[in-house]
ROGU-731492 format. One record per residue: residue number from 1; x, y, z of N, C-alpha, C in turn; residue in one letter. Coordinates in Angstrom, 2 decimals. Layout:
BEGIN
> seq;n.east;n.north;n.up;ca.east;ca.north;ca.up;c.east;c.north;c.up;type
> NUM;X;Y;Z;X;Y;Z;X;Y;Z;a
...
END
This chain:
BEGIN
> seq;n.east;n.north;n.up;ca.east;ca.north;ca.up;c.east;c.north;c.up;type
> 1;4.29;9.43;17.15;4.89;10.26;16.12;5.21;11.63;16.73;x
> 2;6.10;11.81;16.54;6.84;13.17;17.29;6.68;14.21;16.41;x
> 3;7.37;13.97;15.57;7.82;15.16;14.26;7.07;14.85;12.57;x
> 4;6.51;15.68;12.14;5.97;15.32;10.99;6.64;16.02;9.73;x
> 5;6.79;15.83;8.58;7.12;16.86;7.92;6.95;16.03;6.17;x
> 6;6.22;16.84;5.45;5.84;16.54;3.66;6.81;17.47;3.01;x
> 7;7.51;16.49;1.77;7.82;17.52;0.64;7.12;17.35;-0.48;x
> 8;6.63;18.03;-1.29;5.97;18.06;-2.75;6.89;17.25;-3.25;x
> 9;6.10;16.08;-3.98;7.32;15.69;-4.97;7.14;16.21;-6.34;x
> 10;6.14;16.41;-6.76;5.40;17.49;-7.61;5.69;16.70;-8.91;x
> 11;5.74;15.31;-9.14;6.08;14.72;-10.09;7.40;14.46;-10.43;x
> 12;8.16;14.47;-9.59;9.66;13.75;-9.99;9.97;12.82;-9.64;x
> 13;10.72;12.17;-10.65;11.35;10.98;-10.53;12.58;10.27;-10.50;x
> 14;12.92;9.43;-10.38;14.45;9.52;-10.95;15.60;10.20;-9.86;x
> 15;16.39;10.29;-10.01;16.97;10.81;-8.98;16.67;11.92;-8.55;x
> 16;15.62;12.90;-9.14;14.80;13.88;-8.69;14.31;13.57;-7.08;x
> 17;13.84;12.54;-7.52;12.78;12.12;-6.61;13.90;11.49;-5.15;x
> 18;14.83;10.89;-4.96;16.06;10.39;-4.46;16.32;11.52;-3.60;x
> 19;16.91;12.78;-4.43;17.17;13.95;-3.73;15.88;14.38;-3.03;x
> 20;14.97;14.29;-3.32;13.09;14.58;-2.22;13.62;13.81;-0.77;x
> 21;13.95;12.86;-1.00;14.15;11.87;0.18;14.97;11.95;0.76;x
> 22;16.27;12.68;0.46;17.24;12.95;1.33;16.83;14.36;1.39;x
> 23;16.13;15.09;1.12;16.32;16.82;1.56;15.39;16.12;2.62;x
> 24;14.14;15.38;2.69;13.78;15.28;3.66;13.86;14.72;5.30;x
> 25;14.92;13.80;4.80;15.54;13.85;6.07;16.34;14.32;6.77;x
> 26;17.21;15.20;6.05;17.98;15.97;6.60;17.24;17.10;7.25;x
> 27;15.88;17.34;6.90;15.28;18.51;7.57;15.02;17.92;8.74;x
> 28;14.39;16.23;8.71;13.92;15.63;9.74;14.94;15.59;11.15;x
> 29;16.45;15.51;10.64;17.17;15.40;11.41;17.73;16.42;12.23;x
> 30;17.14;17.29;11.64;17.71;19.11;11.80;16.81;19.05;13.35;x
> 31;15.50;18.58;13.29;14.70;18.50;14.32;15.03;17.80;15.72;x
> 32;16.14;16.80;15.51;16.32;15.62;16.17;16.81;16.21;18.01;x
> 33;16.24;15.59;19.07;16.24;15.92;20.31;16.87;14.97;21.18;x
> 34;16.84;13.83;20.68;17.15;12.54;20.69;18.17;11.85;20.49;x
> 35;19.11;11.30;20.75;20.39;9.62;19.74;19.17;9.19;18.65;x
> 36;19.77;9.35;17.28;19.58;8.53;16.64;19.69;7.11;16.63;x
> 37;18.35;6.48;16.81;18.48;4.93;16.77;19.17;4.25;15.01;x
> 38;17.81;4.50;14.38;18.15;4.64;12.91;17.16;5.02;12.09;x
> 39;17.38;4.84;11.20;16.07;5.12;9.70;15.79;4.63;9.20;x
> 40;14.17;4.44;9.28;13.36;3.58;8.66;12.35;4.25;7.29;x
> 41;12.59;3.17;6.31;12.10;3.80;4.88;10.61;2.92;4.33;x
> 42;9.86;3.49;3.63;8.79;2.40;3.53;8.57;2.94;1.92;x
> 43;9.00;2.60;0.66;9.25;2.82;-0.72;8.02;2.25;-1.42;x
> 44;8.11;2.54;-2.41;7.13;1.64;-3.10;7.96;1.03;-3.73;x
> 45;6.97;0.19;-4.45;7.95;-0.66;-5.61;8.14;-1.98;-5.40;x
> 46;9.58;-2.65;-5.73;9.57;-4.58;-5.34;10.95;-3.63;-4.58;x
> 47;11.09;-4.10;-3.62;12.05;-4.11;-2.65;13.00;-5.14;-2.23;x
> 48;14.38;-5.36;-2.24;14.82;-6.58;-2.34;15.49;-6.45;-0.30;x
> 49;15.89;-7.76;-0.17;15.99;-7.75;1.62;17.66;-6.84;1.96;x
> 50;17.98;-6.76;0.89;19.18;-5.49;1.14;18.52;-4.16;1.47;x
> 51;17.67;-3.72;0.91;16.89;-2.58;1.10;17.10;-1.34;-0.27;x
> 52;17.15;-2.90;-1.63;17.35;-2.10;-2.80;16.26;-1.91;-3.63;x
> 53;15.76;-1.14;-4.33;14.45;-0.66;-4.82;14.76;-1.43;-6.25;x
> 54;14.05;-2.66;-6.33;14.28;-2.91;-7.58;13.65;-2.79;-8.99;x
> 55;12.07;-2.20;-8.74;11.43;-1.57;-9.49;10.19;-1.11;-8.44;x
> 56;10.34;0.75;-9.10;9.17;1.50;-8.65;8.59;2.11;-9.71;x
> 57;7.96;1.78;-11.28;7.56;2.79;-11.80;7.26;3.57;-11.97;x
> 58;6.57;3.73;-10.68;5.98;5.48;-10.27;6.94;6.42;-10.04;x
> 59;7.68;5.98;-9.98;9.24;6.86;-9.48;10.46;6.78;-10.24;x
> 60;10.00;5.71;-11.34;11.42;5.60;-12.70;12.41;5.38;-12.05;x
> 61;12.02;4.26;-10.82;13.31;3.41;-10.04;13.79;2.20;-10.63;x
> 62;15.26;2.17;-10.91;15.11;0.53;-11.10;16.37;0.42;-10.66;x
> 63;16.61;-0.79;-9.86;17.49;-0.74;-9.26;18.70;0.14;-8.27;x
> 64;17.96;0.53;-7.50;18.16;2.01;-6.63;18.75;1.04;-5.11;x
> 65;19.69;1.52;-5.11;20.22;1.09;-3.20;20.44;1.73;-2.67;x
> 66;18.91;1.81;-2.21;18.57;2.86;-1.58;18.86;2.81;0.11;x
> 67;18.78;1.95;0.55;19.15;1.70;2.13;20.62;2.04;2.07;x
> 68;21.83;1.30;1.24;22.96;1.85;1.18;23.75;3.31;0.80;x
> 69;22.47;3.94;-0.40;22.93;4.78;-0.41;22.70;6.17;0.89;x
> 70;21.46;5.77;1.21;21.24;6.84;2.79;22.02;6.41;3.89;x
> 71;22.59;5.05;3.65;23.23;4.74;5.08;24.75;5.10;5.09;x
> 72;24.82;5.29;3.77;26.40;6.20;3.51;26.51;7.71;3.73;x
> 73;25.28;8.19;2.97;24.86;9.31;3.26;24.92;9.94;4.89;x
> 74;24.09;9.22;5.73;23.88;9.49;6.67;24.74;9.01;8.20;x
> 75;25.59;8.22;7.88;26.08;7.54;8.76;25.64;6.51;10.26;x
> 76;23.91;6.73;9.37;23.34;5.30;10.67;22.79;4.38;9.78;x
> 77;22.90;2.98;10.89;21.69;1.81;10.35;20.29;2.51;9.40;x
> 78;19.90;2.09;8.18;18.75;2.18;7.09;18.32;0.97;7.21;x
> 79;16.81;0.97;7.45;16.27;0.00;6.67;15.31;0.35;5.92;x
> 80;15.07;-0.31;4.58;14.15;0.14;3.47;13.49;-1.16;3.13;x
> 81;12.05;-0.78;3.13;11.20;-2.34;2.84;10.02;-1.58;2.11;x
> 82;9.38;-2.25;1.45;8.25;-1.79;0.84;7.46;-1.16;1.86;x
> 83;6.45;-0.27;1.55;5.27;0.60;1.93;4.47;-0.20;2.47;x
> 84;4.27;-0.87;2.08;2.80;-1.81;2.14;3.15;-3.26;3.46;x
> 85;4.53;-3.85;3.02;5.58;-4.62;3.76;6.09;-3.71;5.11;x
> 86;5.51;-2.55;4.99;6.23;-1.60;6.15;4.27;-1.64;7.48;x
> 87;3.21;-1.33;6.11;2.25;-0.80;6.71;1.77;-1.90;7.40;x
> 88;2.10;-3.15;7.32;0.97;-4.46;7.24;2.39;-4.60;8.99;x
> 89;3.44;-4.52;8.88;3.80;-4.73;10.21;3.62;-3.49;11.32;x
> 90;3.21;-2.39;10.79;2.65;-1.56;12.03;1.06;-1.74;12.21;x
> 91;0.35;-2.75;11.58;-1.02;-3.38;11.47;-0.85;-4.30;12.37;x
> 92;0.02;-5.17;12.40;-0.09;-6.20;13.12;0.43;-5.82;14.75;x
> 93;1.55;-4.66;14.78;2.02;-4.17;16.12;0.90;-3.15;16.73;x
> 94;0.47;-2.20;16.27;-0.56;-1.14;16.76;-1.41;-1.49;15.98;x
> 95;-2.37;-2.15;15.45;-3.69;-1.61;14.88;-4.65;-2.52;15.68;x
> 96;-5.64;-3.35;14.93;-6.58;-4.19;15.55;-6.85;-5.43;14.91;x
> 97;-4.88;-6.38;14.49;-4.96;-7.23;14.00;-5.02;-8.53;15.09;x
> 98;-5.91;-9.61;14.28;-5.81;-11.11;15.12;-4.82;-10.99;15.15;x
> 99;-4.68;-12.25;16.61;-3.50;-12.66;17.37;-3.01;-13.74;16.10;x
> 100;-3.66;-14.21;15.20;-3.27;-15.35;14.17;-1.95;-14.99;13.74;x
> 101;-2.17;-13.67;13.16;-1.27;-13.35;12.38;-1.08;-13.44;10.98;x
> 102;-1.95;-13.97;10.55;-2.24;-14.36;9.00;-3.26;-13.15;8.23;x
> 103;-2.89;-12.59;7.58;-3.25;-10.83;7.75;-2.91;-10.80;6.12;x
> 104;-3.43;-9.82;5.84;-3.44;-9.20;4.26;-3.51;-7.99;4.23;x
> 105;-2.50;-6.94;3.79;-2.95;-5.01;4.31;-2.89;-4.94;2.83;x
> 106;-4.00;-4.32;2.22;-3.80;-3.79;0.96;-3.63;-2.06;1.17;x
> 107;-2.85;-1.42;0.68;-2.27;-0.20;1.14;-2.88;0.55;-0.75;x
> 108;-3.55;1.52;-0.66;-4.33;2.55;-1.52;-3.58;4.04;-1.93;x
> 109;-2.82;3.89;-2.48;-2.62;5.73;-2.37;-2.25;5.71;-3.93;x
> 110;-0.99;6.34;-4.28;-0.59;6.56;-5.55;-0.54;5.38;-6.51;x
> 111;-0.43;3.99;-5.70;-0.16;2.95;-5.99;-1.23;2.33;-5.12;x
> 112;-1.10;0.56;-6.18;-2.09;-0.01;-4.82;-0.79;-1.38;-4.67;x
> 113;-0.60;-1.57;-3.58;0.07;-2.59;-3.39;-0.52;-3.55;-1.93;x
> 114;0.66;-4.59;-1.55;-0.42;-5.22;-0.31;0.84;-5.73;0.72;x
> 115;0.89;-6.08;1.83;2.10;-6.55;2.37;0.81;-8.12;2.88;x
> 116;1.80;-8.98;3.56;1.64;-10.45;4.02;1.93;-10.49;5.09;x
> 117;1.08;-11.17;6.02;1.83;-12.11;7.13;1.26;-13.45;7.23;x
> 118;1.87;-14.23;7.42;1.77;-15.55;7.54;2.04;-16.09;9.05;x
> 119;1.20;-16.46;9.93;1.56;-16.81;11.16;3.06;-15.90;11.93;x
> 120;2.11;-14.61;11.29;2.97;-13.08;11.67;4.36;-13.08;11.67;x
> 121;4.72;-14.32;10.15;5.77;-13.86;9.82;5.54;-13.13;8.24;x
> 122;6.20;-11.76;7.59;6.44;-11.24;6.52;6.60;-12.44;5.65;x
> 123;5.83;-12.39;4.26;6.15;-12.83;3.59;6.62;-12.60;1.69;x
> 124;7.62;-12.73;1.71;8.44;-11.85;0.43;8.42;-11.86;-1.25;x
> 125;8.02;-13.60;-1.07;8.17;-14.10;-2.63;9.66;-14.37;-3.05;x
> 126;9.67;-15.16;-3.97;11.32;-15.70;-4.63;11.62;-14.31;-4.81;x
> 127;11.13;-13.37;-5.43;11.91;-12.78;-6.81;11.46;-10.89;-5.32;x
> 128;10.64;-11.13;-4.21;10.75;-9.98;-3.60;9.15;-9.08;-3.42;x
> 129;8.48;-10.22;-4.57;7.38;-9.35;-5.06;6.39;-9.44;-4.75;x
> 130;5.85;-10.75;-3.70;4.95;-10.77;-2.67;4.02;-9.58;-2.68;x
> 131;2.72;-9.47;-2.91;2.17;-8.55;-2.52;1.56;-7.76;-3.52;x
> 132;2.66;-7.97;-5.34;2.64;-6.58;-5.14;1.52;-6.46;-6.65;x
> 133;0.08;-6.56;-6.29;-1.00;-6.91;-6.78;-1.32;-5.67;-7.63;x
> 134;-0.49;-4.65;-7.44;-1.34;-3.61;-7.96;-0.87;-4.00;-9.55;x
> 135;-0.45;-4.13;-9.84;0.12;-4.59;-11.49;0.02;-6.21;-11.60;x
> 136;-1.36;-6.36;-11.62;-1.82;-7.66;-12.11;-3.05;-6.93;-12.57;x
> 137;-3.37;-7.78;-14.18;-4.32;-7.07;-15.03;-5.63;-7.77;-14.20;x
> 138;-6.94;-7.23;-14.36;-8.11;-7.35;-13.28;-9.47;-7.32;-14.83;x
> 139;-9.50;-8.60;-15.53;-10.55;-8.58;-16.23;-10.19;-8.91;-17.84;x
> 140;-11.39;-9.21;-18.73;-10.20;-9.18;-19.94;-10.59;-8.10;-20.85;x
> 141;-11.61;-6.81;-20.49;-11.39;-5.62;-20.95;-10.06;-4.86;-21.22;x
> 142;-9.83;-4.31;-21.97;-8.68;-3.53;-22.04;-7.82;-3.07;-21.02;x
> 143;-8.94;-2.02;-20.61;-8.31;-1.11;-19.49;-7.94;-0.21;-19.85;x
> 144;-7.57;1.25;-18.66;-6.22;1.96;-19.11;-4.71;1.59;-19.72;x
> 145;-4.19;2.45;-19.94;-2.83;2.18;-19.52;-1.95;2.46;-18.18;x
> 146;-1.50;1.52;-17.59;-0.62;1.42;-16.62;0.91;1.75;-16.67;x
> 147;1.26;2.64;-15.95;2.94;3.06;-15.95;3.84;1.67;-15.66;x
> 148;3.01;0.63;-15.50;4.06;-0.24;-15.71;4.27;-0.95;-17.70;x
> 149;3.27;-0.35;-18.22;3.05;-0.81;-20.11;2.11;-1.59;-19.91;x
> 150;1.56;-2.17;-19.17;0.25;-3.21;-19.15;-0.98;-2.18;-19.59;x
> 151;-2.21;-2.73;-19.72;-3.37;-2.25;-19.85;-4.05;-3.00;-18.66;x
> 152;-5.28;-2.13;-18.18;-6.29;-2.57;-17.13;-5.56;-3.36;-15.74;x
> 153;-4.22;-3.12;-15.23;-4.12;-3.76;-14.15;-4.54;-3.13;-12.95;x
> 154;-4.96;-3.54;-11.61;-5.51;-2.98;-10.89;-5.16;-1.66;-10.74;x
> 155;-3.83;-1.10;-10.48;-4.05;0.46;-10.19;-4.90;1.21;-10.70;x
> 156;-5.13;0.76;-12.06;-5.93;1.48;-13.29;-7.24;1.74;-12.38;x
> 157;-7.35;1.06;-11.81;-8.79;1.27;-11.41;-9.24;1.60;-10.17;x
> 158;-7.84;1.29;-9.11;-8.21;1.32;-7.65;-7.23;2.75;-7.12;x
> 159;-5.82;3.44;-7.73;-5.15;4.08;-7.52;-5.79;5.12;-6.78;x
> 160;-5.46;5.79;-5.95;-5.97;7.64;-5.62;-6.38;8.26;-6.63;x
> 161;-5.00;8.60;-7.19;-5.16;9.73;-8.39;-6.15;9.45;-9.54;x
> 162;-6.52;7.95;-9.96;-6.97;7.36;-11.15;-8.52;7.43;-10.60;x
> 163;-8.66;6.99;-9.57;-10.11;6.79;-8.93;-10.97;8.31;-8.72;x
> 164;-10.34;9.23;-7.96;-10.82;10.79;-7.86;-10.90;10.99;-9.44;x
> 165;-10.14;11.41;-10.27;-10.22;11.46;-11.64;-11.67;11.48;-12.36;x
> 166;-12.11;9.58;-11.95;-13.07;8.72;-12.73;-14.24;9.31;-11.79;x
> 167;-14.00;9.53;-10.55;-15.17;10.36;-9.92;-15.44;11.92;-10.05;x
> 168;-14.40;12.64;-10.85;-14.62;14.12;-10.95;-15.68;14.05;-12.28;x
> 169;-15.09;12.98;-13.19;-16.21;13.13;-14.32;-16.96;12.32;-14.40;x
> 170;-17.60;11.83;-13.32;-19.05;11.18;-13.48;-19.77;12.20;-12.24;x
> 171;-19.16;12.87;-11.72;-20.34;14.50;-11.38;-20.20;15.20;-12.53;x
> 172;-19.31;15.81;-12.95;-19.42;16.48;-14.33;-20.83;15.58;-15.08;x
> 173;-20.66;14.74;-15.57;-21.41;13.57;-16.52;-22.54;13.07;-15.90;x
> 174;-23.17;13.67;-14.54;-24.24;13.14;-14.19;-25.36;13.77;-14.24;x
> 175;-26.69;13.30;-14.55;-27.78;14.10;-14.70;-28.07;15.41;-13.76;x
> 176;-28.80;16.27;-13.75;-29.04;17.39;-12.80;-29.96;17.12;-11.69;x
> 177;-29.98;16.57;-11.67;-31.48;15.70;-10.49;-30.22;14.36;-9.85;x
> 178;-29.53;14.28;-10.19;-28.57;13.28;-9.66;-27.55;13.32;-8.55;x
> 179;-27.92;12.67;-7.46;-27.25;13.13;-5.68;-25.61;12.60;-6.38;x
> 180;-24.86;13.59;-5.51;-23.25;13.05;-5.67;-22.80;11.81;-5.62;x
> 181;-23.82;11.06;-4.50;-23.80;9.57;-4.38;-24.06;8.89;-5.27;x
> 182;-25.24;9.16;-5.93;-25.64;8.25;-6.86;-24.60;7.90;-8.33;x
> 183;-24.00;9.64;-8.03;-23.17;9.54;-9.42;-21.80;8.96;-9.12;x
> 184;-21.41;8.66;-7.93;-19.88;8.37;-7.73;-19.70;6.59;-7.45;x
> 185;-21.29;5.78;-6.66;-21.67;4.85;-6.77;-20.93;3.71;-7.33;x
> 186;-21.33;3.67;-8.47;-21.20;2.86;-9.68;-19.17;2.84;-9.69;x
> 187;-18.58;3.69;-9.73;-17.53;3.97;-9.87;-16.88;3.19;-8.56;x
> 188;-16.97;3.48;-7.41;-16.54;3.29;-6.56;-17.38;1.65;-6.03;x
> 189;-18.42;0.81;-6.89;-18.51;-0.85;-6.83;-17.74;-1.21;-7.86;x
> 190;-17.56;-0.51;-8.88;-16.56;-1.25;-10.05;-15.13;-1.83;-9.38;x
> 191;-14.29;-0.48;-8.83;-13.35;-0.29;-8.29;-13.21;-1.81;-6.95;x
> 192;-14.05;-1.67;-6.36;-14.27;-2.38;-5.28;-14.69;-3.96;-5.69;x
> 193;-15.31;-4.19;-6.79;-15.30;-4.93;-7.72;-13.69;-5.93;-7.91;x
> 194;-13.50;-5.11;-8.51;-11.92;-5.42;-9.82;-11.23;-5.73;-8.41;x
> 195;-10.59;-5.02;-7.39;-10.19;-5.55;-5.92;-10.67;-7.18;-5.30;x
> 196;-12.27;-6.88;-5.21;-12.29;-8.14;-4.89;-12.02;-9.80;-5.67;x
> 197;-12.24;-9.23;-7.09;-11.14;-10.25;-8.23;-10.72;-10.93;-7.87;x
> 198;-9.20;-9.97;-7.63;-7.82;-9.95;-7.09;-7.39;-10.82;-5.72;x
> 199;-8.28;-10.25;-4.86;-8.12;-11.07;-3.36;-8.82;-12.17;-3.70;x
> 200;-10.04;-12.54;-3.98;-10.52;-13.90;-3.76;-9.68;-15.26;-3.98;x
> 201;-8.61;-15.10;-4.97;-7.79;-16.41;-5.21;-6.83;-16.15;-3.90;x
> 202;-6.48;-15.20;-3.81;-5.32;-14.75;-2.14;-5.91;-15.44;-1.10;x
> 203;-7.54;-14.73;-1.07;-8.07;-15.66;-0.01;-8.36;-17.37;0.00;x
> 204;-8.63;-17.53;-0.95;-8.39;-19.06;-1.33;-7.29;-19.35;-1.47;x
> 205;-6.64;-19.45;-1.52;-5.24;-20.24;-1.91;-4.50;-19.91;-0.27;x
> 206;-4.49;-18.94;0.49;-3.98;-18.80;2.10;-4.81;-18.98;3.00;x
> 207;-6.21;-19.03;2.59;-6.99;-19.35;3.81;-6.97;-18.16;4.95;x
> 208;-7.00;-17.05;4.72;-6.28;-15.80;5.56;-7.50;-15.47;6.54;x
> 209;-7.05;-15.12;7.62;-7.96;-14.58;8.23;-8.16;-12.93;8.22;x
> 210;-7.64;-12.34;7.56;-7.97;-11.28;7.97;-7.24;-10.32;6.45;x
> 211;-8.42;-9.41;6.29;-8.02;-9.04;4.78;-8.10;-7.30;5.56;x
> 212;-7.11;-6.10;5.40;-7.33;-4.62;5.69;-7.14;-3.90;4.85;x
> 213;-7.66;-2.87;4.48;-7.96;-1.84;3.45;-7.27;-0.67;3.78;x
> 214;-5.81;0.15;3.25;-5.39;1.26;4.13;-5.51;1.92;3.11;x
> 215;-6.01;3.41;3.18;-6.06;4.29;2.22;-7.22;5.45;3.03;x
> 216;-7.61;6.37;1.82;-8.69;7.42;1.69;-9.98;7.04;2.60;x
> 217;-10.27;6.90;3.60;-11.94;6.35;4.24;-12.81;7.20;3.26;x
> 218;-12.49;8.26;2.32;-13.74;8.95;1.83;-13.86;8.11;0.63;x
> 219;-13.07;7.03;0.00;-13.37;6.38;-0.81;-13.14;5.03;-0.82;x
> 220;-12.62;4.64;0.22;-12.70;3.25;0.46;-14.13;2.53;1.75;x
> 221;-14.28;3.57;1.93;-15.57;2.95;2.93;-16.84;2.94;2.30;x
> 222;-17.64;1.74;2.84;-19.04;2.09;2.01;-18.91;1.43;0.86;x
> 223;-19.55;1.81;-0.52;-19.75;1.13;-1.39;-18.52;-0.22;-2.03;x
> 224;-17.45;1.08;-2.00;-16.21;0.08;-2.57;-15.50;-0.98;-1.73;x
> 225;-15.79;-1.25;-0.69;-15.65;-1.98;0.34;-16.19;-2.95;0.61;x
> 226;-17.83;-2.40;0.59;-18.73;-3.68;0.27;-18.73;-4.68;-0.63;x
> 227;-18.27;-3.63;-1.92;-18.02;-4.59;-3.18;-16.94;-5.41;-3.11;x
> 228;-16.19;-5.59;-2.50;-14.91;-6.11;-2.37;-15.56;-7.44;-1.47;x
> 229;-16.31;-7.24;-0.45;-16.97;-8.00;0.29;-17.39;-9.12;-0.66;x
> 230;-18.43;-8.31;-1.24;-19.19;-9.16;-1.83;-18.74;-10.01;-2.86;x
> 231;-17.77;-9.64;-3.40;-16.97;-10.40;-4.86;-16.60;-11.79;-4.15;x
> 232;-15.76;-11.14;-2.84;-14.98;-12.55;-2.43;-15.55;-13.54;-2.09;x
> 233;-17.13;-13.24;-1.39;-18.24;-13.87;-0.72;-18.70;-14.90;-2.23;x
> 234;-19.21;-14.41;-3.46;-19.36;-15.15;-4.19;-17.78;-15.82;-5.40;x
> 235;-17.02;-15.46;-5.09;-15.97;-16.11;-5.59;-15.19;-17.44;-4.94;x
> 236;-15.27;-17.09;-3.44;-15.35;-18.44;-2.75;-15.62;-19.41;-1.92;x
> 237;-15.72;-20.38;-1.50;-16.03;-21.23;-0.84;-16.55;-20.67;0.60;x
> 238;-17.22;-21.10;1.33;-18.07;-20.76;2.73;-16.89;-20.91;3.65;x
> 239;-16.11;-21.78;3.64;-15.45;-22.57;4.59;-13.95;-20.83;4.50;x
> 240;-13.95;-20.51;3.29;-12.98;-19.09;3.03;-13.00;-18.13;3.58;x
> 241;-14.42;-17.51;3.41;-14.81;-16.56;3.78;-15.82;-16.24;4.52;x
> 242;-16.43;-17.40;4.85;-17.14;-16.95;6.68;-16.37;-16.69;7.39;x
> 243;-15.32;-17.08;8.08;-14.92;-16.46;9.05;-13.25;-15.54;9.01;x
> 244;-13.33;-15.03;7.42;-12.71;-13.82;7.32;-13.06;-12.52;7.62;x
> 245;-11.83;-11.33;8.05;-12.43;-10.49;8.53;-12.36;-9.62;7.47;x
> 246;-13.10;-8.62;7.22;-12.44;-7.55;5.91;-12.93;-6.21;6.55;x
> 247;-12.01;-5.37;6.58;-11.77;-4.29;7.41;-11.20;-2.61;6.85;x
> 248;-10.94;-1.87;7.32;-10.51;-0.85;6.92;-9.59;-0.36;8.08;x
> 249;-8.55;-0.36;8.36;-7.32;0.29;9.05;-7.41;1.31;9.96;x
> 250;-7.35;1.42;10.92;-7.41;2.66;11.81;-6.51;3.64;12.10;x
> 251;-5.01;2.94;11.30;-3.93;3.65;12.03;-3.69;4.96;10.85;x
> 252;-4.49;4.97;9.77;-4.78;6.34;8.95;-2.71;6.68;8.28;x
> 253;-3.33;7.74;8.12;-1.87;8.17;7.29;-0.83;7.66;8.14;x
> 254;-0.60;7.70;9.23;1.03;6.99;9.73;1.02;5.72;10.20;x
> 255;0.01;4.98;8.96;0.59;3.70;9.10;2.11;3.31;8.56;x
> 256;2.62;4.00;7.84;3.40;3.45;6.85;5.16;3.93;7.82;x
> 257;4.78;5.53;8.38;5.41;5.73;9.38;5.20;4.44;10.49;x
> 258;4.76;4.24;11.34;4.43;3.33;12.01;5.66;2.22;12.15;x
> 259;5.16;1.64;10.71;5.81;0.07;10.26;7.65;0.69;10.04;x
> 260;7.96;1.31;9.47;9.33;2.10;9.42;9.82;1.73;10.93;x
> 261;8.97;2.20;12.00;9.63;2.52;13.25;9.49;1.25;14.02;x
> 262;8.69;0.20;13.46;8.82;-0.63;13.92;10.04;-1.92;13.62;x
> 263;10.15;-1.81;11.93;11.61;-2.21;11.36;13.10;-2.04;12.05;x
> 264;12.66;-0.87;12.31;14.60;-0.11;13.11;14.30;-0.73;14.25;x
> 265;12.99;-0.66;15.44;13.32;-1.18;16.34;13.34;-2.83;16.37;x
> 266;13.13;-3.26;15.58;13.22;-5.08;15.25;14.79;-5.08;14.93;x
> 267;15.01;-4.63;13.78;16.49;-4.57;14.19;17.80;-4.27;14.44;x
> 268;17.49;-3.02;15.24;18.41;-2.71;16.15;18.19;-3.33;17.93;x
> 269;16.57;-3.61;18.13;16.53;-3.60;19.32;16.12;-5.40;19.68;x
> 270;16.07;-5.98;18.20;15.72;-7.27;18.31;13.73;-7.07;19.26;x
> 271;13.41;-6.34;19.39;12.20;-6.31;19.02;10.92;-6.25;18.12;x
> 272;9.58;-7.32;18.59;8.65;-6.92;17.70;7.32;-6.35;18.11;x
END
């Protein structure tokens, strides 16, 4: 990674949010030392193989073409693939994935979503949506509400923003004799909990070898991790999950960069 650079999106959406993404590359490009090879995008949302955003709720996307519209914009090759579909192939190129290739990246931030590989090929779904677990309801409690109109689907419970939240007020809400740990605990096996749900039929039904956790290490390591462990351990079969791996990601915030730069060079350079 050469050049880094964040814009606040500070809550916009909509083509708010559109214009975030092009002011930011144009700053990026302002930097440029180099030939542009091309630009690589890693979105949230269901992503279709044009590189059109076909729903991001978090971003009040729907139907956004978005690879076309920056590649008009900008006048080079775009490619735009999901976040998670972006992070899980710079997992498998730089991180510390089996040679199998049969891999699971669940990706943690504003959203929770997951990318696939299957004998380290991507895998998409009919409709694009492969993966995209964070909006599947996790229990038959209520739940929150979810920006997609559901109640209790996983983000509700595993998101960044939703999870810090549920941990600011259980220190607020915890006795005075009560270690930070003890009070954030419970919160962070629930969380890790409701996750492992979710994967155990993934892991059963693909037989996967290898399940990775990308997000926060201050809240994905340790308790909520374990719990995730442990769900899948009693949800399935020995033959499943003995010799799965379940892990936490090393390649930290530029994974998602990463997988982007690995897209443009797949194809422009026909490398993987």
């Amino acid at each position: 990674i050469q050049r880094r650079m964040q814009v606040p999106r500070a809550g916009s959406t909509g083509q708010d949010a559109l214009d975030h993404v092009t002011s930011l590359i144009e700053s990026l490009l302002a930097l440029l030392s180099a030939p542009l090879l091309g630009i690589g995008v890693g979105s949230p949302g269901i992503v279709d193989l044009s590189g059109a955003v076909i729903s991001a709720p978090n971003l009040e996307w729907t139907g956004v073409p978005l690879q076309a519209t920056l590649s008009e914009r900008f006048g080079v090759p775009v490619v735009v693939a999901n976040d998670a579909n972006a992070a899980v192939l710079a997992e498998h190129s730089f991180g510390d994935a089996g040679a199998e290739g049969d891999l699971m990246l669940v990706r943690v931030g504003r959203g929770v979503g997951a990318g696939l590989l299957l004998g380290g090929t991507p895998l998409y779904g009919s409709c694009f949506a492969a993966g995209e677990i964070g909006h599947v309801v996790v229990g038959t409690d209520p739940g929150e509400l979810c920006s997609c109109g559901k109640h209790g689907c996983l983000e509700t419970w595993l998101a960044v923003p939703r999870l810090e939240a549920k941990l600011a007020d259980a220190l607020l809400d915890a006795a005075p004799d009560a270690t930070p740990r003890a009070a954030c605990d419970s919160i962070l096996t629930e969380a890790g909990t409701r996750l492992g749900i979710v994967l155990a039929p993934i892991v059963g039904a693909l037989n996967l070898s290898e399940v990775v956790l990308s997000g926060p290490e201050r809240l994905l390591a340790g308790s909520l991790i374990e719990a995730v462990r442990e769900t899948i351990r009693r949800r399935t079969m020995e033959q499943f999950h003995g010799g799965l791996t379940l892990r936490l990601s090393t390649l930290g915030d530029d994974i998602v960069l990463r997988g982007a730069a690995v897209m443009v060079i797949s194809s422009r350079l026909g490398v993987s």
